[in-house]
C-alpha positions as CSV (number, residue, x, y, z in Angstrom):
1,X,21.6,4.1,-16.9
2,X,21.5,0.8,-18.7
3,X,20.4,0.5,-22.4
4,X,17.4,-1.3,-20.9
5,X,16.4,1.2,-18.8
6,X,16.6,4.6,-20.3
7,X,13.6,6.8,-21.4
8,X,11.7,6.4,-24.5
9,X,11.2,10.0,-26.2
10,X,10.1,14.0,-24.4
11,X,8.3,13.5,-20.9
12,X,7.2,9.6,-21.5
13,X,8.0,7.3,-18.8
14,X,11.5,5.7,-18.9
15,X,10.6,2.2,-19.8
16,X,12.6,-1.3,-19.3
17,X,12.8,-4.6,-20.8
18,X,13.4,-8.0,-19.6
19,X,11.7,-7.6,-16.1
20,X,9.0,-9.8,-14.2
21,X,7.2,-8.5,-11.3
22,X,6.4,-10.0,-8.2
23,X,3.7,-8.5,-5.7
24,X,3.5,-9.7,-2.2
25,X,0.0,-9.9,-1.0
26,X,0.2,-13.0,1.6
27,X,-0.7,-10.7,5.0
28,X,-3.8,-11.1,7.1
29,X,-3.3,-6.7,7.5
30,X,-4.4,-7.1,11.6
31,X,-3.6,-3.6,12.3
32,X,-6.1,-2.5,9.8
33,X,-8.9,-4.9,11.4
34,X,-12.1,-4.6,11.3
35,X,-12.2,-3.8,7.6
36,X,-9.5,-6.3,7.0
37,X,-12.0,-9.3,8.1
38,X,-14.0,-9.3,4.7
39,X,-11.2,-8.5,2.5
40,X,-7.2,-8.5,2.4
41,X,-5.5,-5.1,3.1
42,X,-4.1,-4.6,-1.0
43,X,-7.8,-5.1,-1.7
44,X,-9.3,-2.1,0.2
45,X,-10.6,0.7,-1.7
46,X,-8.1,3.7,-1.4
47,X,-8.5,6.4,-3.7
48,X,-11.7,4.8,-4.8
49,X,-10.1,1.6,-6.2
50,X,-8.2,-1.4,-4.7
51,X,-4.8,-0.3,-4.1
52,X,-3.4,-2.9,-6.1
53,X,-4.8,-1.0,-9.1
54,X,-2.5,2.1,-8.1
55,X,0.7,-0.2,-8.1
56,X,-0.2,-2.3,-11.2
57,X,-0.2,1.0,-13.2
58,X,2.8,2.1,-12.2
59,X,4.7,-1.2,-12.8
60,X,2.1,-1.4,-16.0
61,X,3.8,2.7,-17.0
62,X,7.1,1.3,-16.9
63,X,6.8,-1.1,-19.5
64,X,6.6,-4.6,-17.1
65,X,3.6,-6.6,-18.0
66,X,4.2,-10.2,-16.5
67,X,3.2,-10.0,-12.6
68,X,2.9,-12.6,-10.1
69,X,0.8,-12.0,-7.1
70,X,2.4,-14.1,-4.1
71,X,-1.0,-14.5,-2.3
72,X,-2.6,-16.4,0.9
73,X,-4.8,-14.6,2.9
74,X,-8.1,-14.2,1.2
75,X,-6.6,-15.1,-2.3
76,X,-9.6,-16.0,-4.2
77,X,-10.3,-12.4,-3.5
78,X,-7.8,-11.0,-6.0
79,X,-8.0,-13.5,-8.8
80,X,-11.5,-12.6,-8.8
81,X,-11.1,-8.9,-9.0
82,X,-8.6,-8.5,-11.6
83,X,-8.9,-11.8,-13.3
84,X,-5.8,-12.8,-16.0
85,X,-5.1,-8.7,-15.4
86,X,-5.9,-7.7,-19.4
87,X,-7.8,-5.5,-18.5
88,X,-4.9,-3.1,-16.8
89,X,-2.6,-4.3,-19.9
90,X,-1.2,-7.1,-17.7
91,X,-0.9,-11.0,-17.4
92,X,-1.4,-11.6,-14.2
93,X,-0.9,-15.3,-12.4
94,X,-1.1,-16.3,-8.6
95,X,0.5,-18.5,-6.4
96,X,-1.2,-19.3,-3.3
97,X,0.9,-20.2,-0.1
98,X,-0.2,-22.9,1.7
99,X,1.0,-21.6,5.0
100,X,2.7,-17.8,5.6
101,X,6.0,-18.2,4.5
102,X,7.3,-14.5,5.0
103,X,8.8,-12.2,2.4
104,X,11.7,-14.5,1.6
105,X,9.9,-17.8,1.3
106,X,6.9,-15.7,-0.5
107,X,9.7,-14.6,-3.0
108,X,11.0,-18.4,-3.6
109,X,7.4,-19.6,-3.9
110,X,6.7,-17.8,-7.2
111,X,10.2,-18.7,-8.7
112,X,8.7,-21.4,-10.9
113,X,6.4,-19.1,-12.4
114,X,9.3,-16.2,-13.6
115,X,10.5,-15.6,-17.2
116,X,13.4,-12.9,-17.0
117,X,16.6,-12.9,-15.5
118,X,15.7,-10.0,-13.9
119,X,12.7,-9.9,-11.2
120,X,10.9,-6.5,-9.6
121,X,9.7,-7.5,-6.2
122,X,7.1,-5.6,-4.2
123,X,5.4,-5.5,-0.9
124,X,1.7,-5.0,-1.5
125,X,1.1,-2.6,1.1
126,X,3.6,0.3,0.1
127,X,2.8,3.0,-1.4
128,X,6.0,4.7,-3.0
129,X,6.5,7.2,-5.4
130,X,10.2,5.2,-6.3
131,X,11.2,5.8,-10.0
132,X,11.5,1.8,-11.1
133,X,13.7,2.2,-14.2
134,X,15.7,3.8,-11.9
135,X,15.7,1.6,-9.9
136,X,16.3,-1.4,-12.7
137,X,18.7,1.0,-14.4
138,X,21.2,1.0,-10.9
139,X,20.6,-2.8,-10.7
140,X,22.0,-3.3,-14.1
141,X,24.9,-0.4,-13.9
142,X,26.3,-2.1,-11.1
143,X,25.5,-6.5,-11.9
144,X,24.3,-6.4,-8.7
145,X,22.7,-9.3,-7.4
146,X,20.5,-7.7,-5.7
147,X,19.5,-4.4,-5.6
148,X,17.5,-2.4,-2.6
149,X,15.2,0.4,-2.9
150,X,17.0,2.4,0.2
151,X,14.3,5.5,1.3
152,X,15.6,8.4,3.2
153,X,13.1,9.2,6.4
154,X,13.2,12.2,9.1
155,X,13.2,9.5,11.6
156,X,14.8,6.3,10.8
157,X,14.5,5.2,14.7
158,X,11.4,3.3,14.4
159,X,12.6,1.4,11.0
160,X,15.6,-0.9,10.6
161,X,18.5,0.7,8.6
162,X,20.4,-0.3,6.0
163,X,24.2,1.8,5.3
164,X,25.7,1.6,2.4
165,X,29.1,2.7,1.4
166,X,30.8,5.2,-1.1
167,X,29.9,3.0,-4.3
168,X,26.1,2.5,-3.0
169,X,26.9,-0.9,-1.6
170,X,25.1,-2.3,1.4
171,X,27.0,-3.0,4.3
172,X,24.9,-4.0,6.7
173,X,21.2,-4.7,7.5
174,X,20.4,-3.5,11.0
175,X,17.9,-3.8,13.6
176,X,16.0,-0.8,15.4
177,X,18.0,1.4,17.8
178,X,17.6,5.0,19.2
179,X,20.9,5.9,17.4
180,X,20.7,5.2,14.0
181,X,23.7,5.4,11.9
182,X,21.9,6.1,9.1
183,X,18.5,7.5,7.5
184,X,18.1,5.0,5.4
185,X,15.8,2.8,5.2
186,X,14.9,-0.5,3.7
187,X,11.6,0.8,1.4
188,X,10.6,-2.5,0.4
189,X,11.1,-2.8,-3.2
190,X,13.9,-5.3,-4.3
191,X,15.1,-6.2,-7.8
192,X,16.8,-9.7,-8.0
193,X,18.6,-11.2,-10.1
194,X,17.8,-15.0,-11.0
195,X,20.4,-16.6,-9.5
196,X,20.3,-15.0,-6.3
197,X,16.2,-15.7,-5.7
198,X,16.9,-19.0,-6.5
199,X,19.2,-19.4,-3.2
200,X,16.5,-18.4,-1.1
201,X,15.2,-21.9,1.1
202,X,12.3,-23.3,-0.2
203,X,9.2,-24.6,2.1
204,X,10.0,-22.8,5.1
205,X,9.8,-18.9,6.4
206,X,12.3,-16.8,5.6
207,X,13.0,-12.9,6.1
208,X,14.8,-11.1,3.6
209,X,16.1,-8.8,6.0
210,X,17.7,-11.7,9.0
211,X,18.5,-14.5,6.2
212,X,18.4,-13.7,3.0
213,X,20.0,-10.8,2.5
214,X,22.8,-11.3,5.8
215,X,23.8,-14.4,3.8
216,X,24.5,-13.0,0.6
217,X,26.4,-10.0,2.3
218,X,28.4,-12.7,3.9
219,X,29.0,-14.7,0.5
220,X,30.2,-11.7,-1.1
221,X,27.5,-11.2,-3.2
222,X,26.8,-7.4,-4.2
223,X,24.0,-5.7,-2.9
224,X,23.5,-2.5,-4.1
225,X,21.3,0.5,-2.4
226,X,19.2,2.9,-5.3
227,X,19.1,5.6,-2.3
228,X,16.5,8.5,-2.6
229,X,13.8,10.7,-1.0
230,X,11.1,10.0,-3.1
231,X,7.3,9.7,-1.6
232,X,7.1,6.9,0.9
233,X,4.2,5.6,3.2
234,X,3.6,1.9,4.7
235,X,-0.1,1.5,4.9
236,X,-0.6,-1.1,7.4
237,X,-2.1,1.5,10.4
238,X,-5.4,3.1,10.1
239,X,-3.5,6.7,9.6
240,X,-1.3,5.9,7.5
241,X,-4.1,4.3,5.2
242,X,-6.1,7.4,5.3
243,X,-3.6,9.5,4.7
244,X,-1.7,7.5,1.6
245,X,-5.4,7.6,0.7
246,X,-5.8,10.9,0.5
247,X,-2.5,11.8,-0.7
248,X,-3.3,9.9,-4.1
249,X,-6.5,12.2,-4.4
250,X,-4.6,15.2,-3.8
251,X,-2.1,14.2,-6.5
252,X,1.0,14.1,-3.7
253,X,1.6,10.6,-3.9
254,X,1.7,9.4,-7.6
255,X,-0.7,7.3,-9.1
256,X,-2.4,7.0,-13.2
257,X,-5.5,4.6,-11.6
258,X,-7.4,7.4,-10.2
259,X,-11.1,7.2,-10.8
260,X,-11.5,11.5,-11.2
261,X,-9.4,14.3,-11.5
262,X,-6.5,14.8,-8.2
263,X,-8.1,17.4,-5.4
264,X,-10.2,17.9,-2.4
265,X,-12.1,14.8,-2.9
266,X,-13.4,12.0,-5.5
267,X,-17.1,11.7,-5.3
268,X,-17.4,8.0,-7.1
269,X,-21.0,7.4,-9.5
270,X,-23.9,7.1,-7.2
271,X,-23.1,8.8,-4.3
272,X,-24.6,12.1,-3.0
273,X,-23.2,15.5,-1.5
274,X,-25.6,17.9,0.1
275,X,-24.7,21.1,-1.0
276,X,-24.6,22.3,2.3
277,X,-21.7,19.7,3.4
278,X,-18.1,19.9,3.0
279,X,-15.4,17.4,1.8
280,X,-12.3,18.5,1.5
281,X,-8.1,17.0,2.8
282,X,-8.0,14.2,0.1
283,X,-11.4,12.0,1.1
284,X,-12.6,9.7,-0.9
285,X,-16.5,9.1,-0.9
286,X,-17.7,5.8,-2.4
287,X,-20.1,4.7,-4.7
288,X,-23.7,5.5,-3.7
289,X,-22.8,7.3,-0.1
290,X,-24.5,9.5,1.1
291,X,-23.2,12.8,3.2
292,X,-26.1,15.0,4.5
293,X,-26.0,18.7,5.3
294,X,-23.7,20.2,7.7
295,X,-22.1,17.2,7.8
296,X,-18.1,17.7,7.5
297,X,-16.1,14.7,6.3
298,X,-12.1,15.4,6.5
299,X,-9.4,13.4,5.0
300,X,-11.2,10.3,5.4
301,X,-12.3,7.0,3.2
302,X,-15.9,6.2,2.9
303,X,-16.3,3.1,1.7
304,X,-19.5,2.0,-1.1
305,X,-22.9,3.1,0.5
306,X,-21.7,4.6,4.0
307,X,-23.7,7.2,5.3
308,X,-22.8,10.0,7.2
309,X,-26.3,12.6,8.7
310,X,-26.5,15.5,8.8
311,X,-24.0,17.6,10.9
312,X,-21.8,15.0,11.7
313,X,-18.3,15.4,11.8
314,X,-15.5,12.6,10.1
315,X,-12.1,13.5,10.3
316,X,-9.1,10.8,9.0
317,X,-11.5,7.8,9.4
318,X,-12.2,4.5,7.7
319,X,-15.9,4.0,7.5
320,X,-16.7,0.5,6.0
321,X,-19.3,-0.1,3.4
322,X,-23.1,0.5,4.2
323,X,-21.8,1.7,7.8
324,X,-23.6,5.1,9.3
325,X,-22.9,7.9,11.0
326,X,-25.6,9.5,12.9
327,X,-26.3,13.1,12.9
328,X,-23.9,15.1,15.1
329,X,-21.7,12.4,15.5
330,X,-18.0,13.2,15.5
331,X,-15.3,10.7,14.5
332,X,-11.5,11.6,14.6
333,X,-9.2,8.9,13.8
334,X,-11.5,5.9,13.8
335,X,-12.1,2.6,12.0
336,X,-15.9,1.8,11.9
337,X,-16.6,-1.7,10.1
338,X,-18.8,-2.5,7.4
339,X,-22.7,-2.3,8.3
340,X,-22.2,-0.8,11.6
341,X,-24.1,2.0,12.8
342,X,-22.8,4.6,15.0
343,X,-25.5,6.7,16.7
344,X,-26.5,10.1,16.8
345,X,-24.3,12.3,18.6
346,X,-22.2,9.6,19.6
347,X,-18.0,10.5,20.2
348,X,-15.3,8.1,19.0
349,X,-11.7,9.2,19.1
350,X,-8.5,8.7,18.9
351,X,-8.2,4.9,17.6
352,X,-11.8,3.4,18.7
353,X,-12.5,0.7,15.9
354,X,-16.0,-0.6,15.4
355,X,-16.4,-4.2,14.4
356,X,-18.7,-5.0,11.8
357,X,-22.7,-5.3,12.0
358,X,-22.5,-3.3,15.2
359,X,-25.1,-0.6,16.3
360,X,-23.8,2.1,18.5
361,X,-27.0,3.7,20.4
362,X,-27.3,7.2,20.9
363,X,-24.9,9.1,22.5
364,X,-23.8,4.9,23.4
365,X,-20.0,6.4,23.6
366,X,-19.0,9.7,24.7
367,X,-15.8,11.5,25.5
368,X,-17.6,15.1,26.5
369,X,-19.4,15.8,29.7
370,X,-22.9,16.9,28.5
371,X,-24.9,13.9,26.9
C-alpha cells in the first residue's frame, strides 16, 4: 500500500492524503416514488438520518474532507441540509446540473471545483462497506489512471461485468448476459486520476461505463480493478432500501452516523412504543411515531410522525412521514407516501405504493376473502 494510504496507529482507520471526493446526487430516484416526490433519493431518512450522512462519515473516517456534491434533482434540498458540511468535519460545495448529464458528464461538471490530483468518485445511492484507502492505496500502487471498485456478487447476471486480468487490470466492460464470464461487478466507486477526468466531454451525457471508460481501455490507459467481497447494496428499489436500511441498524452494513446504538431497532426522540408492540429486523421508527399495541412492525422505515394502530402488521415497508396505518392493517413490501392514510384492516402486498395525501377506506383494498 502507498505511503499515502497506509494506517495511522492500533485499530484506527487507515487514512489518505491528497484526495477530493465527488458524490453523485443528480437522479430523480423513480423507482423509489412516491417518497421520492418531496425529496431526492440520498436525502431519505435510512437508519434515521439522510443517507448521505452514512457516506460522508465514511469518506469523513478516512481522512478526505473536501467533497463535491454533483447535484440536480431537488438540489436546494441538500445545500440546505448539510449546509458548508462543518458540521460532519467537511467542506462541502455543489454544482448544479442544468440538465441530467449522466455519471460521466456529472463527473466532468465538478472538475473546475477539484484540488488533488487524485479524485474519489461516488454514486449517492450505494451503500458499500468498500475499504477506501484500500481502494486509494491500489490506485496509487499501480499509477493507474483509473481505478474501479470491482464487487464480487452470487449473481452477476442482472449487472454488467467487468474482468480483469492476472495484474488486476480491466479488460473489458460488458453488458448483461445469462453467461457471465465473471462475478464481478462494477460497484460504483471510481478513483481518477486528474488527467484522465479531464478527458471526459464536457456539456453533453456521458456513461462511464459505454464511453468513458471503453475509450480509455482503447487508448491504453490503465484501468485497474481493487476486486473484493465486501458489503454491497444499490438502494434504488423499495427492498433494497428497506433492507440497506435495516442492515445499518443491525450493524451489518457499516456506518459511524447512526443516531443509537446497532440492533433490533432505533426508536428516534419523540416517538412512542406501546409496550405491548414489537419492532424488531433492523426498523427504524422516526421521530414522534407512534406504534400502538399489538401492532408488529418488521424490518421496515417509518418515516417522522407515521402512525401505525394497534394490531397492525408492517413488514419491509416505507411509510412516509405523518402517514397511518389503521388498526389490523397488514403491509408487506409496500411504499405508502407521506400523509396518506391506509385504513383499518386494509391489505397491501407485494409492491402496492401509495401516493401521497391519499386516504385508503376501510378494508378499501384487500387480498383475503372475508372483509
Amino acid at each position: 500500500m502507498s505511503p499515502n494510504a497506509g494506517p495511522l496507529s492500533g485499530n484506527a482507520t487507515p487514512q489518505v492524503s491528497g484526495v477530493d471526493a465527488v458524490v453523485l446526487v443528480g437522479g430523480k430516484g423513480t423507482r423509489l416514488r412516491p417518497l421520492t416526490l418531496s425529496a431526492p433519493k440520498p436525502m431519505l431518512p435510512t437508519a434515521g438520518v439522510p443517507f448521505l450522512t452514512h457516506l460522508f462519515s465514511r469518506i469523513r473516517a478516512v481522512g478526505i474532507t473536501h467533497v463535491v456534491l454533483g447535484t440536480s434533482y431537488k438540489a436546494e434540498v441538500f445545500s440546505e441540509h448539510f449546509g458548508d458540511g462543518s458540521s460532519l468535519g467537511l467542506e462541502l460545495e455543489y454544482v448544479v446540473e442544468e440538465e441530467p448529464l449522466d455519471t460521466g458528464g456529472g463527473i466532468r461538471n465538478v472538475a473546475d471545483r477539484l484540488r488533488e490530483d487524485d479524485v474519489m468518485v461516488f454514486n449517492g445511492d450505494i451503500l458499500s462497506g468498500v475499504d477506501l484507502a484500500g481502494v486509494v492505496g491500489t490506485h496509487r500502487d499501480n499509477a493507474a489512471d483509473v481505478t474501479l471498485h470491482l464487487v464480487k456478487v452470487a449473481d452477476p447476471r442482472a449487472f454488467g461485468c467487468v474482468p480483469t486480468d492476472a495484474e488486476g487490470r480491466v479488460e473489458a466492460f460488458l453488458e448483461k448476459t445469462e453467461n457471465p464470464p465473471t462475478d464481478q461487478i462494477n460497484a460504483g466507486c471510481y478513483v481518477f486520476r486528474r488527467e484522465a477526468l479531464l478527458s471526459i466531454p464536457t456539456g453533453r451525457r456521458v456513461s462511464v461505463e459505454r464511453e468513458t471508460f471503453p475509450g480509455l481501455l482503447a487508448e491504453g490507459k490503465r484501468l485497474q480493478g481493487h476486486v473484493d467481497t465486501s458489503y454491497w447494496l444499490d438502494l434504488g428499489t423499495p427492498g433494497a432500501f428497506v433492507q440497506g436500511s435495516a442492515d445499518l441498524v443491525r450493524g451489518i452494513a457499516p456506518s459511524a452516523a447512526l443516531p443509537g446504538p446497532a440492533g433490533e431497532a432505533i426508536v428516534l426522540d419523540g416517538a412512542q412504543v406501546h409496550p405491548e408492540a414489537v419492532v424488531t429486523g433492523g426498523s427504524t421508527i422516526g421521530a414522534g411515531c407512534v406504534v400502538e399495541a399489538g401492532a408488529r412492525v418488521d424490518g421496515s422505515v417509518l418515516f417522522d410522525g407515521a402512525t401505525v394502530a394497534a394490531g397492525a402488521v408492517v413488514e419491509r415497508s416505507l411509510l412516509g412521514a405523518r402517514s397511518t396505518v389503521g388498526a389490523q392493517a397488514v403491509l408487506r413490501d409496500v411504499v405508502v407516501g407521506d400523509e396518506a392514510t391506509v385504513g383499518a384492516r386494509c391489505e397491501l402486498l407485494s409492491g402496492a405504493r401509495v401516493w401521497p395525501g391519499i386516504t385508503l377506506p376501510e378494508c378499501g383494498v384487500r387480498f383475503s376473502t372475508d372483509a
